[in-house]
Structures are given as C-alpha cells and as structure tokens.
FIKE-36660 format. One record per residue (C-alpha): residue in one letter; x, y, z; residue number from 1. Coordinates in steps of 0.02 Angstrom, whole numbers, plus 50000, padded with zeros to 5 digits. Each point is the difference from the previous one (the first is absolute). Example, Ala and Ser with C-alpha at 12.3 -4.5 7.8 and 13.67 -1.06 7.14 Angstrom:
BEGIN
residu,xx,yy,zz,num
A,50615,49775,50390,1
S,50069,50172,49967,2
***
This chain:
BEGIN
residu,xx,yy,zz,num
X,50000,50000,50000,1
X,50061,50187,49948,2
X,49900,50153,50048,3
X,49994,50157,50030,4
X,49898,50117,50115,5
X,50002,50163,50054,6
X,50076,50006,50185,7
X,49870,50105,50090,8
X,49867,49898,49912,9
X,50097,49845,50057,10
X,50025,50056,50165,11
X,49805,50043,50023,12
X,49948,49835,49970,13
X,50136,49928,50100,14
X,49932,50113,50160,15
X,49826,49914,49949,16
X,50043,49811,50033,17
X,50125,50009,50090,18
X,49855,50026,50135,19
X,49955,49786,49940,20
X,50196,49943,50048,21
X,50016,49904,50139,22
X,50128,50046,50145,23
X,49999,49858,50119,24
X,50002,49839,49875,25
X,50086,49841,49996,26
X,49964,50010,49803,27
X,50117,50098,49919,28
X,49909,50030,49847,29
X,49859,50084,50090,30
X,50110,50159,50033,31
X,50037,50024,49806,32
X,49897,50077,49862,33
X,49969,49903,49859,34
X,50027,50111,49854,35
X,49923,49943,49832,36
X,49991,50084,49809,37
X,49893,49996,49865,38
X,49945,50129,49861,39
X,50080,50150,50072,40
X,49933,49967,50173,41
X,50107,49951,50161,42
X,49890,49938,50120,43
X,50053,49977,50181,44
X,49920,49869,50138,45
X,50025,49983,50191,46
X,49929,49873,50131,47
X,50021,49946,50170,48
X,49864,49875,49971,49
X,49878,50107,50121,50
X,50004,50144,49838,51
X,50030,50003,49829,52
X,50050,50158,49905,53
X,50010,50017,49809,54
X,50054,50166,49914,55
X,50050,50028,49816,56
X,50067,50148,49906,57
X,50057,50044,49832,58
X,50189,49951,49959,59
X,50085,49968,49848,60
X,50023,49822,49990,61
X,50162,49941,49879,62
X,49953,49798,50058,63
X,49858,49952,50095,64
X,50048,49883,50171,65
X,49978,49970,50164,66
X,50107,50022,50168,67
X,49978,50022,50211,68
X,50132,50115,50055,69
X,50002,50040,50199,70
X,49880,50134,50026,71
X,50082,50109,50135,72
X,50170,49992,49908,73
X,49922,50058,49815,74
X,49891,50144,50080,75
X,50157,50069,50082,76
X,50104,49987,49845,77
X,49851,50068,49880,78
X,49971,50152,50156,79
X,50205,50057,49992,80
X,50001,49993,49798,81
X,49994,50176,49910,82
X,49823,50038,49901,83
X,50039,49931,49850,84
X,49968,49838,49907,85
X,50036,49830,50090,86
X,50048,49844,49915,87
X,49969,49820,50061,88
X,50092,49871,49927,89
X,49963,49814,50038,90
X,50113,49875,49953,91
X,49944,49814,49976,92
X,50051,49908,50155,93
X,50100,50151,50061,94
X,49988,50165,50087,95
X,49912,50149,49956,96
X,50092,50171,49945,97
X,49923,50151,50044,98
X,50044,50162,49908,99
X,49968,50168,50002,100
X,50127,50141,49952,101
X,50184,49939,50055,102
X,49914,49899,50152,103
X,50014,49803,49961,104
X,49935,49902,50132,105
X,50024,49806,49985,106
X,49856,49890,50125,107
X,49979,49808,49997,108
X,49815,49958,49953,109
X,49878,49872,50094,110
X,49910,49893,49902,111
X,49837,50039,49925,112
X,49931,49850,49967,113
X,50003,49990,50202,114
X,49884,50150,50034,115
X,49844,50000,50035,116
X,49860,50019,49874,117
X,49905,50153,50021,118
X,49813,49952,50052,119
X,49863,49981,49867,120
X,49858,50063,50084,121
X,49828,50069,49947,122
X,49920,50126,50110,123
X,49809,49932,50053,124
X,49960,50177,50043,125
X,50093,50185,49960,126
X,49998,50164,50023,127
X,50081,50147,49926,128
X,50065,50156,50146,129
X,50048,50161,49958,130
X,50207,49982,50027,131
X,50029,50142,50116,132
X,49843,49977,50137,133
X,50036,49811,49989,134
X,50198,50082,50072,135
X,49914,50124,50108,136
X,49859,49848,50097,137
X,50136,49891,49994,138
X,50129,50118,50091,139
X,49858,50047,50155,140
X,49955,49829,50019,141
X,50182,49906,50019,142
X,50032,50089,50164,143
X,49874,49880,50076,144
X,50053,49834,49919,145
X,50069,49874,50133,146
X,50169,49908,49989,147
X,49927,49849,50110,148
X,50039,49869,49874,149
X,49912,49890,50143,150
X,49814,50064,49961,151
X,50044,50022,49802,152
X,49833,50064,49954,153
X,50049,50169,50110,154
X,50167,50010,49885,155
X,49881,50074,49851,156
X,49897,50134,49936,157
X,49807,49942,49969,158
X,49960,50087,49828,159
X,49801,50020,49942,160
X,49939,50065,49854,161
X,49833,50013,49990,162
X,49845,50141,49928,163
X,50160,50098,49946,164
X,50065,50015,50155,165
X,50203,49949,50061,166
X,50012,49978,50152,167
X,50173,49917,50088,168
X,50002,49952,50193,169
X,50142,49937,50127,170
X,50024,49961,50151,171
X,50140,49912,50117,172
X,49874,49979,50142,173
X,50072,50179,50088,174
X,49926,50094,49878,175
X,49913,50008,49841,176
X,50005,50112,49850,177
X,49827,50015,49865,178
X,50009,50121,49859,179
X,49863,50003,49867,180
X,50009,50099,49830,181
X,49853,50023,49877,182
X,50050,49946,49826,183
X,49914,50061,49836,184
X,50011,49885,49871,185
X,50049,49862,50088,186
X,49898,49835,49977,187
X,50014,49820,50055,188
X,49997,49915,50186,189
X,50141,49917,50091,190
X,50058,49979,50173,191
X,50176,49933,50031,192
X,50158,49983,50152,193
X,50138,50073,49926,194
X,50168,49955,50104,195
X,50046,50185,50046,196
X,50192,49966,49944,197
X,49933,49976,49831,198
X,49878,50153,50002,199
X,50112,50083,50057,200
X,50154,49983,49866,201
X,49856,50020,49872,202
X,49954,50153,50059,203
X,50157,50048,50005,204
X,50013,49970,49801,205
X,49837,50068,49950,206
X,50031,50180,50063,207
X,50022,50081,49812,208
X,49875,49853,49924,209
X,49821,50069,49921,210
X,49909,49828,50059,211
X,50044,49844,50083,212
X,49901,49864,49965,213
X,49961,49864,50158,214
X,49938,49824,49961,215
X,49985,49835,50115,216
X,49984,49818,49935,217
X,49988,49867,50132,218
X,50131,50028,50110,219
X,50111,50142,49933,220
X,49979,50185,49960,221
X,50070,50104,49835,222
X,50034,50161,49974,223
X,50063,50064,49829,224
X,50051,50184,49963,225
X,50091,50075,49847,226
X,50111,49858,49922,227
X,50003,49906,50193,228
X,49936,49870,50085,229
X,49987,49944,50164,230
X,49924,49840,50076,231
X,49981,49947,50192,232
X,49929,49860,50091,233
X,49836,50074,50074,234
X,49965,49963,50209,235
X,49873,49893,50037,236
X,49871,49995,50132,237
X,49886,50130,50085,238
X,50045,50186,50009,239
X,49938,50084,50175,240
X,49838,50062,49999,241
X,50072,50163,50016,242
X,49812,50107,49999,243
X,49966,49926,50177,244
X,50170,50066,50055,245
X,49954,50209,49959,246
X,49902,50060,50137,247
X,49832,50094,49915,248
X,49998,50132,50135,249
X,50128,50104,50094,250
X,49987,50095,50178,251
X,50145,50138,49945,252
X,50076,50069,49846,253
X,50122,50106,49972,254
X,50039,50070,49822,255
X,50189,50078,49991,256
X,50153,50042,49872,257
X,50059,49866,49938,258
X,50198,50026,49969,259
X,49972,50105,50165,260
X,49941,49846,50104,261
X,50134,49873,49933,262
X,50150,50120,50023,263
X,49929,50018,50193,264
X,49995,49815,50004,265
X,50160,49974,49938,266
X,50062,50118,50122,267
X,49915,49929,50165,268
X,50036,49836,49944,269
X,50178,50032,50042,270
X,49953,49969,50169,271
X,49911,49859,49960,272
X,50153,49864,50007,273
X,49986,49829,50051,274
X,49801,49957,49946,275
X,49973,50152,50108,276
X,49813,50052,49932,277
X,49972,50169,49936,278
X,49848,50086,50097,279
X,49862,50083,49897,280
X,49911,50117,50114,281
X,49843,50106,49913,282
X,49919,50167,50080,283
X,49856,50053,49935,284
X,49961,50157,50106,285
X,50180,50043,49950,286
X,50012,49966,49820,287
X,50153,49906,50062,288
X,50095,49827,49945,289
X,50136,49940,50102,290
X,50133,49887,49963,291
X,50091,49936,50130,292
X,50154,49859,50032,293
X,50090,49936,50150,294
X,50150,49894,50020,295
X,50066,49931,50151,296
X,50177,50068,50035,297
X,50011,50087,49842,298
X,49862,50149,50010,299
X,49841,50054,49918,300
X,49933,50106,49879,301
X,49833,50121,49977,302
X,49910,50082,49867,303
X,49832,50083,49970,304
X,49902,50009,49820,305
X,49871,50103,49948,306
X,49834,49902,49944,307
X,49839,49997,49957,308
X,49903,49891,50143,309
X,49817,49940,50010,310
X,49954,49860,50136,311
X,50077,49994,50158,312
X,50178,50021,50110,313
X,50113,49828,49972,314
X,50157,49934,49998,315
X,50078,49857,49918,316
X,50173,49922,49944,317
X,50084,49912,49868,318
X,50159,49937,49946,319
X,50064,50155,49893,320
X,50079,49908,49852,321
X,49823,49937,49957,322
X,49931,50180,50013,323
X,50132,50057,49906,324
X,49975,49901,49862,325
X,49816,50005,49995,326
X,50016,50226,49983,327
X,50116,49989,49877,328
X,49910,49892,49853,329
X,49818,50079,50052,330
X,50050,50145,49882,331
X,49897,50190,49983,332
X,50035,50138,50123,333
X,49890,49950,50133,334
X,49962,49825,50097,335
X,49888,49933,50136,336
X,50033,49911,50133,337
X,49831,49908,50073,338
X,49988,49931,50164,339
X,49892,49875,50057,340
X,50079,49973,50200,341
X,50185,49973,50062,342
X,49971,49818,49987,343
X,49922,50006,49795,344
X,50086,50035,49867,345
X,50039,50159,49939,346
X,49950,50050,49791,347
X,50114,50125,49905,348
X,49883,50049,49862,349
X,50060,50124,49849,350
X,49893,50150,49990,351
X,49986,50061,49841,352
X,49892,49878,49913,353
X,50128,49869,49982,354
X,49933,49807,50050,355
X,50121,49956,50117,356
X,50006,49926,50195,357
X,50126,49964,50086,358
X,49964,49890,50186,359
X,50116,49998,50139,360
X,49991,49879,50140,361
X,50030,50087,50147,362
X,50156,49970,50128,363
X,49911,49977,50203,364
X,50045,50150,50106,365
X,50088,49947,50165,366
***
C-alpha cells in the first residue's frame, strides 16, 4: 500500500479513533489502527472490542492495501510532522515508511488479517440530532454519570426520544442530572443506555458536526456523523425511575447569579477539606444566602449572597464538588436552588427557560 494524505486531515481522523484503542490489553493488535485504501479513500478503524470506530477521508492512493500500525506511536509522529503532505508506504511483509517533507519515519506493522472486523450492524430504530445540542445535552448530563462499574446500569446516560422531544438523564445515586430540549423536525422514537465513556468521546467529536445520527439494534448503539462512525455495546437492564426521585413541590427557593454563586462556592469550599459539608443557609426576611465551611484544625470560611427567596428560613449542606458541578453546566445568568427540608434533596433548576434539573442529595448536619 502507497498513499498519501494531507497531515492535518490525517491527524483529525487519527484524534477520532484513537478514542476506540485499547490501553490496558493483553492483545496487541487492539492498540493499532488498521489503515486500509481504496479509490482515493484511506479509511481508518479502532476497537477495544467494547467500541468500534471507523473514519475515512480522501487521500491519494498510488496502491491500494492494508496495515495496523500502533495507534499512540502514529498519532504522535503524524501530530510533530509539518502541514504538508504525508506519505505511507507499506511494504509486503515489512515495515511501513512514513514521509512527509525531510521527516522519514520507519514503524514495524501488526498484522491485519489479525484485527478485528468492524461490526455489521443494522440500526432497528434511529434518529437524526442536531450536532451541536446533541454536544451541549451531552456535556450537562456527564457530570452525573457514575463510575461504579459494580451497578453498570448507573455508568450511562438514559437517552429518549420521543413527540420531538431529547431528553438525556444520569445519575450515580448522589445525584442526578435531566435536561430536556424541544426539537423541530425531529421524528422517530427510541430509548437507549448509552455507556457515558462512549457518549462522552462522541460528544466530544460531534462539536463542529450539523447532525449526528443515533441508532440501536439489539444490543449495541450507532452513531454516525460526517464521514465517522461509531458503535458501542448498549447497557442492559432497567434505568431508575428517575420522575419519582424530583420532588413536585418545594418549601424555599432561592433564585441567584449564577457565575456569582459558584465563584462563592468555590471560595467557601476551601474550608470545606476532608468531606467537610458545605452549609447552605437561606434568609428570607434578609434577602440573604449564606455559604458556610468548617474544618477541624484547619479553619472556616463565610459568605453571604444576594437572592431572591419565597418559602421559608432553612439550612442545608452538601458535599461542594457536587454543587459545583451541578452550577456550572446549568447554564443562563440566573439559577434556583429549591428546597424541600435539610434531610430532601435539594433541585438546581436553570431559569431562563432552559429544561434542566439538577438533584442533590443532601449531606446530615451534625
């Protein structure tokens, strides 16, 4: 095989699968990218048996072939080359030469006829997403996503379809994240578990892509975006009934600046070392918000907020990294933070017409 590619073009789709090589394998193979050419088109393919990734792009091919090269190794050498035109050369039974200006770089191959073949799959059910609120839902929702691989259903994102709504939920049992978005144009029904790593690097992907389009077949999902496509296993079993979780009424709320409530978190939290909770103290005569932190032999910290109250006096606490991260993907200039008792948990809701809640279990006040 002899081709030729441009090198940010090859490096693009090299970022792309290199999200399908496996890390931690006793299968060497699996951490290459199996490179292929036919009619001026390179296509590239990843796997670590739990994804698949398949990319092509437009090369000028001198003799069509096949090779694995290891994946790490070629994406550094194709990221340090100069912008200008790269040459692979694959010689039967022998290494491969890689080319570009007065750069040769010579890299034993791994057998193709080794590697995987990429999954033939046909989708039972598909939607297509607008590309950049497909990034956006996907971005809120991850926060939540648990890393438990011990209750594997929690280690996804439950993604519904349905009367032309998207909506996405998480949860890792501390909290959970929802976020709904009204779609025009958007047909079909389909409700899936997406493993969040997967999502995730997807999302990650499909940031400058017009659409994505999401199918499932029996026990995998497929996405498939510009000249990419990307395959995981889908997670089976029961997603929490996460409606019976949201609390339909609240005793206070308190609607305040956004980037001015997570910069006084971050703050407090400061002196909130060691699981120390961060206190959450509303006044409503007083128009007042107070976050406060304590840690033993270290020292505390205190800070009132301006708000807008309704309901009654409380105070509450949580562990600040989770309010941290549930303020910063709510988005808009204002949020509000509903209260149901010290011992419920707590909503972070965006204000300005944006679908999104955000629960908080709360941490017990000694």
């Amino acid at each position: 095989m002899k081709v030729s590619v441009a090198r940010g073009e090859l490096l693009e789709a090299l970022s792309a699968v290199s999200k399908g090589l496996s890390s931690r394998t006793t299968l060497p193979i699996l951490s290459g990218v199996h490179i292929s050419s036919i009619d001026n088109t390179l296509i590239l393919q990843a796997t670590d048996l739990e994804i698949s990734i398949k990319t092509k792009l437009k090369a000028r091919v001198e003799k069509a072939g096949q090779t694995v090269l290891p994946g790490k190794l070629l994406t550094d050498i194709v990221r340090s080359l100069p912008e200008a035109a790269v040459t692979i050369d694959v010689q039967t039974g022998g290494p491969t030469t890689i080319t570009c200006g007065q750069s040769v770089f010579t890299v034993k191959t791994l057998n193709p006829e080794d590697f995987p073949k990429f999954p033939d799959i046909s989708a039972t059910e598909s939607v297509s997403l607008p590309g950049d609120v497909f990034t956006q839902v996907v971005h809120q929702v991850s926060k939540a996503v648990s890393g438990d691989e011990t209750r594997p259903i929690l280690t996804g994102v439950l993604v519904v379809v349905e009367a032309g709504i998207l909506r996405m939920v998480s949860t890792d049992s501390y909290r959970l994240c929802l976020r709904e978005v009204a779609l025009d144009g958007v047909v079909g029904v389909l409700e899936v578990v997406i493993p969040g790593r997967a999502i995730e690097d997807v999302a990650r992907l499909t940031a400058s892509t017009e659409t994505v389009s999401l199918g499932v077949s029996d026990n995998q999902v497929i996405f498939a975006f510009g000249e990419t496509v990307f395959i995981s296993r889908r997670i089976e079993g029961a997603f929490p009934n996460y409606r019976q979780l949201i609390p339909k009424e609240h005793q206070t709320r308190a609607v305040l600046d956004r980037v001015g409530f997570i910069e006084a978190v971050k703050r407090v939290s400061l002196l909130a070392q060691h699981n120390a909770p961060l206190r959450v103290s509303v006044n409503i005569a007083d128009h007042k918000l107070t976050l406060s932190a304590q840690t033993q032999d270290v020292g505390e910290a205190k800070e009132d907020i301006e708000i807008h109250p309704t309901g009654e006096d409380v105070e509450i606490a949580f562990n600040h990294a989770y309010l941290i991260d549930g303020i910063s993907v709510a988005e808009g200039d204002k949020v509000a933070l509903e209260i149901v008792s010290p011992l419920k948990p707590g909503i972070i809701k965006s204000v300005d017409g944006e679908d999104f809640t955000y629960l908080l279990m709360p941490v017990r006040l000694g």
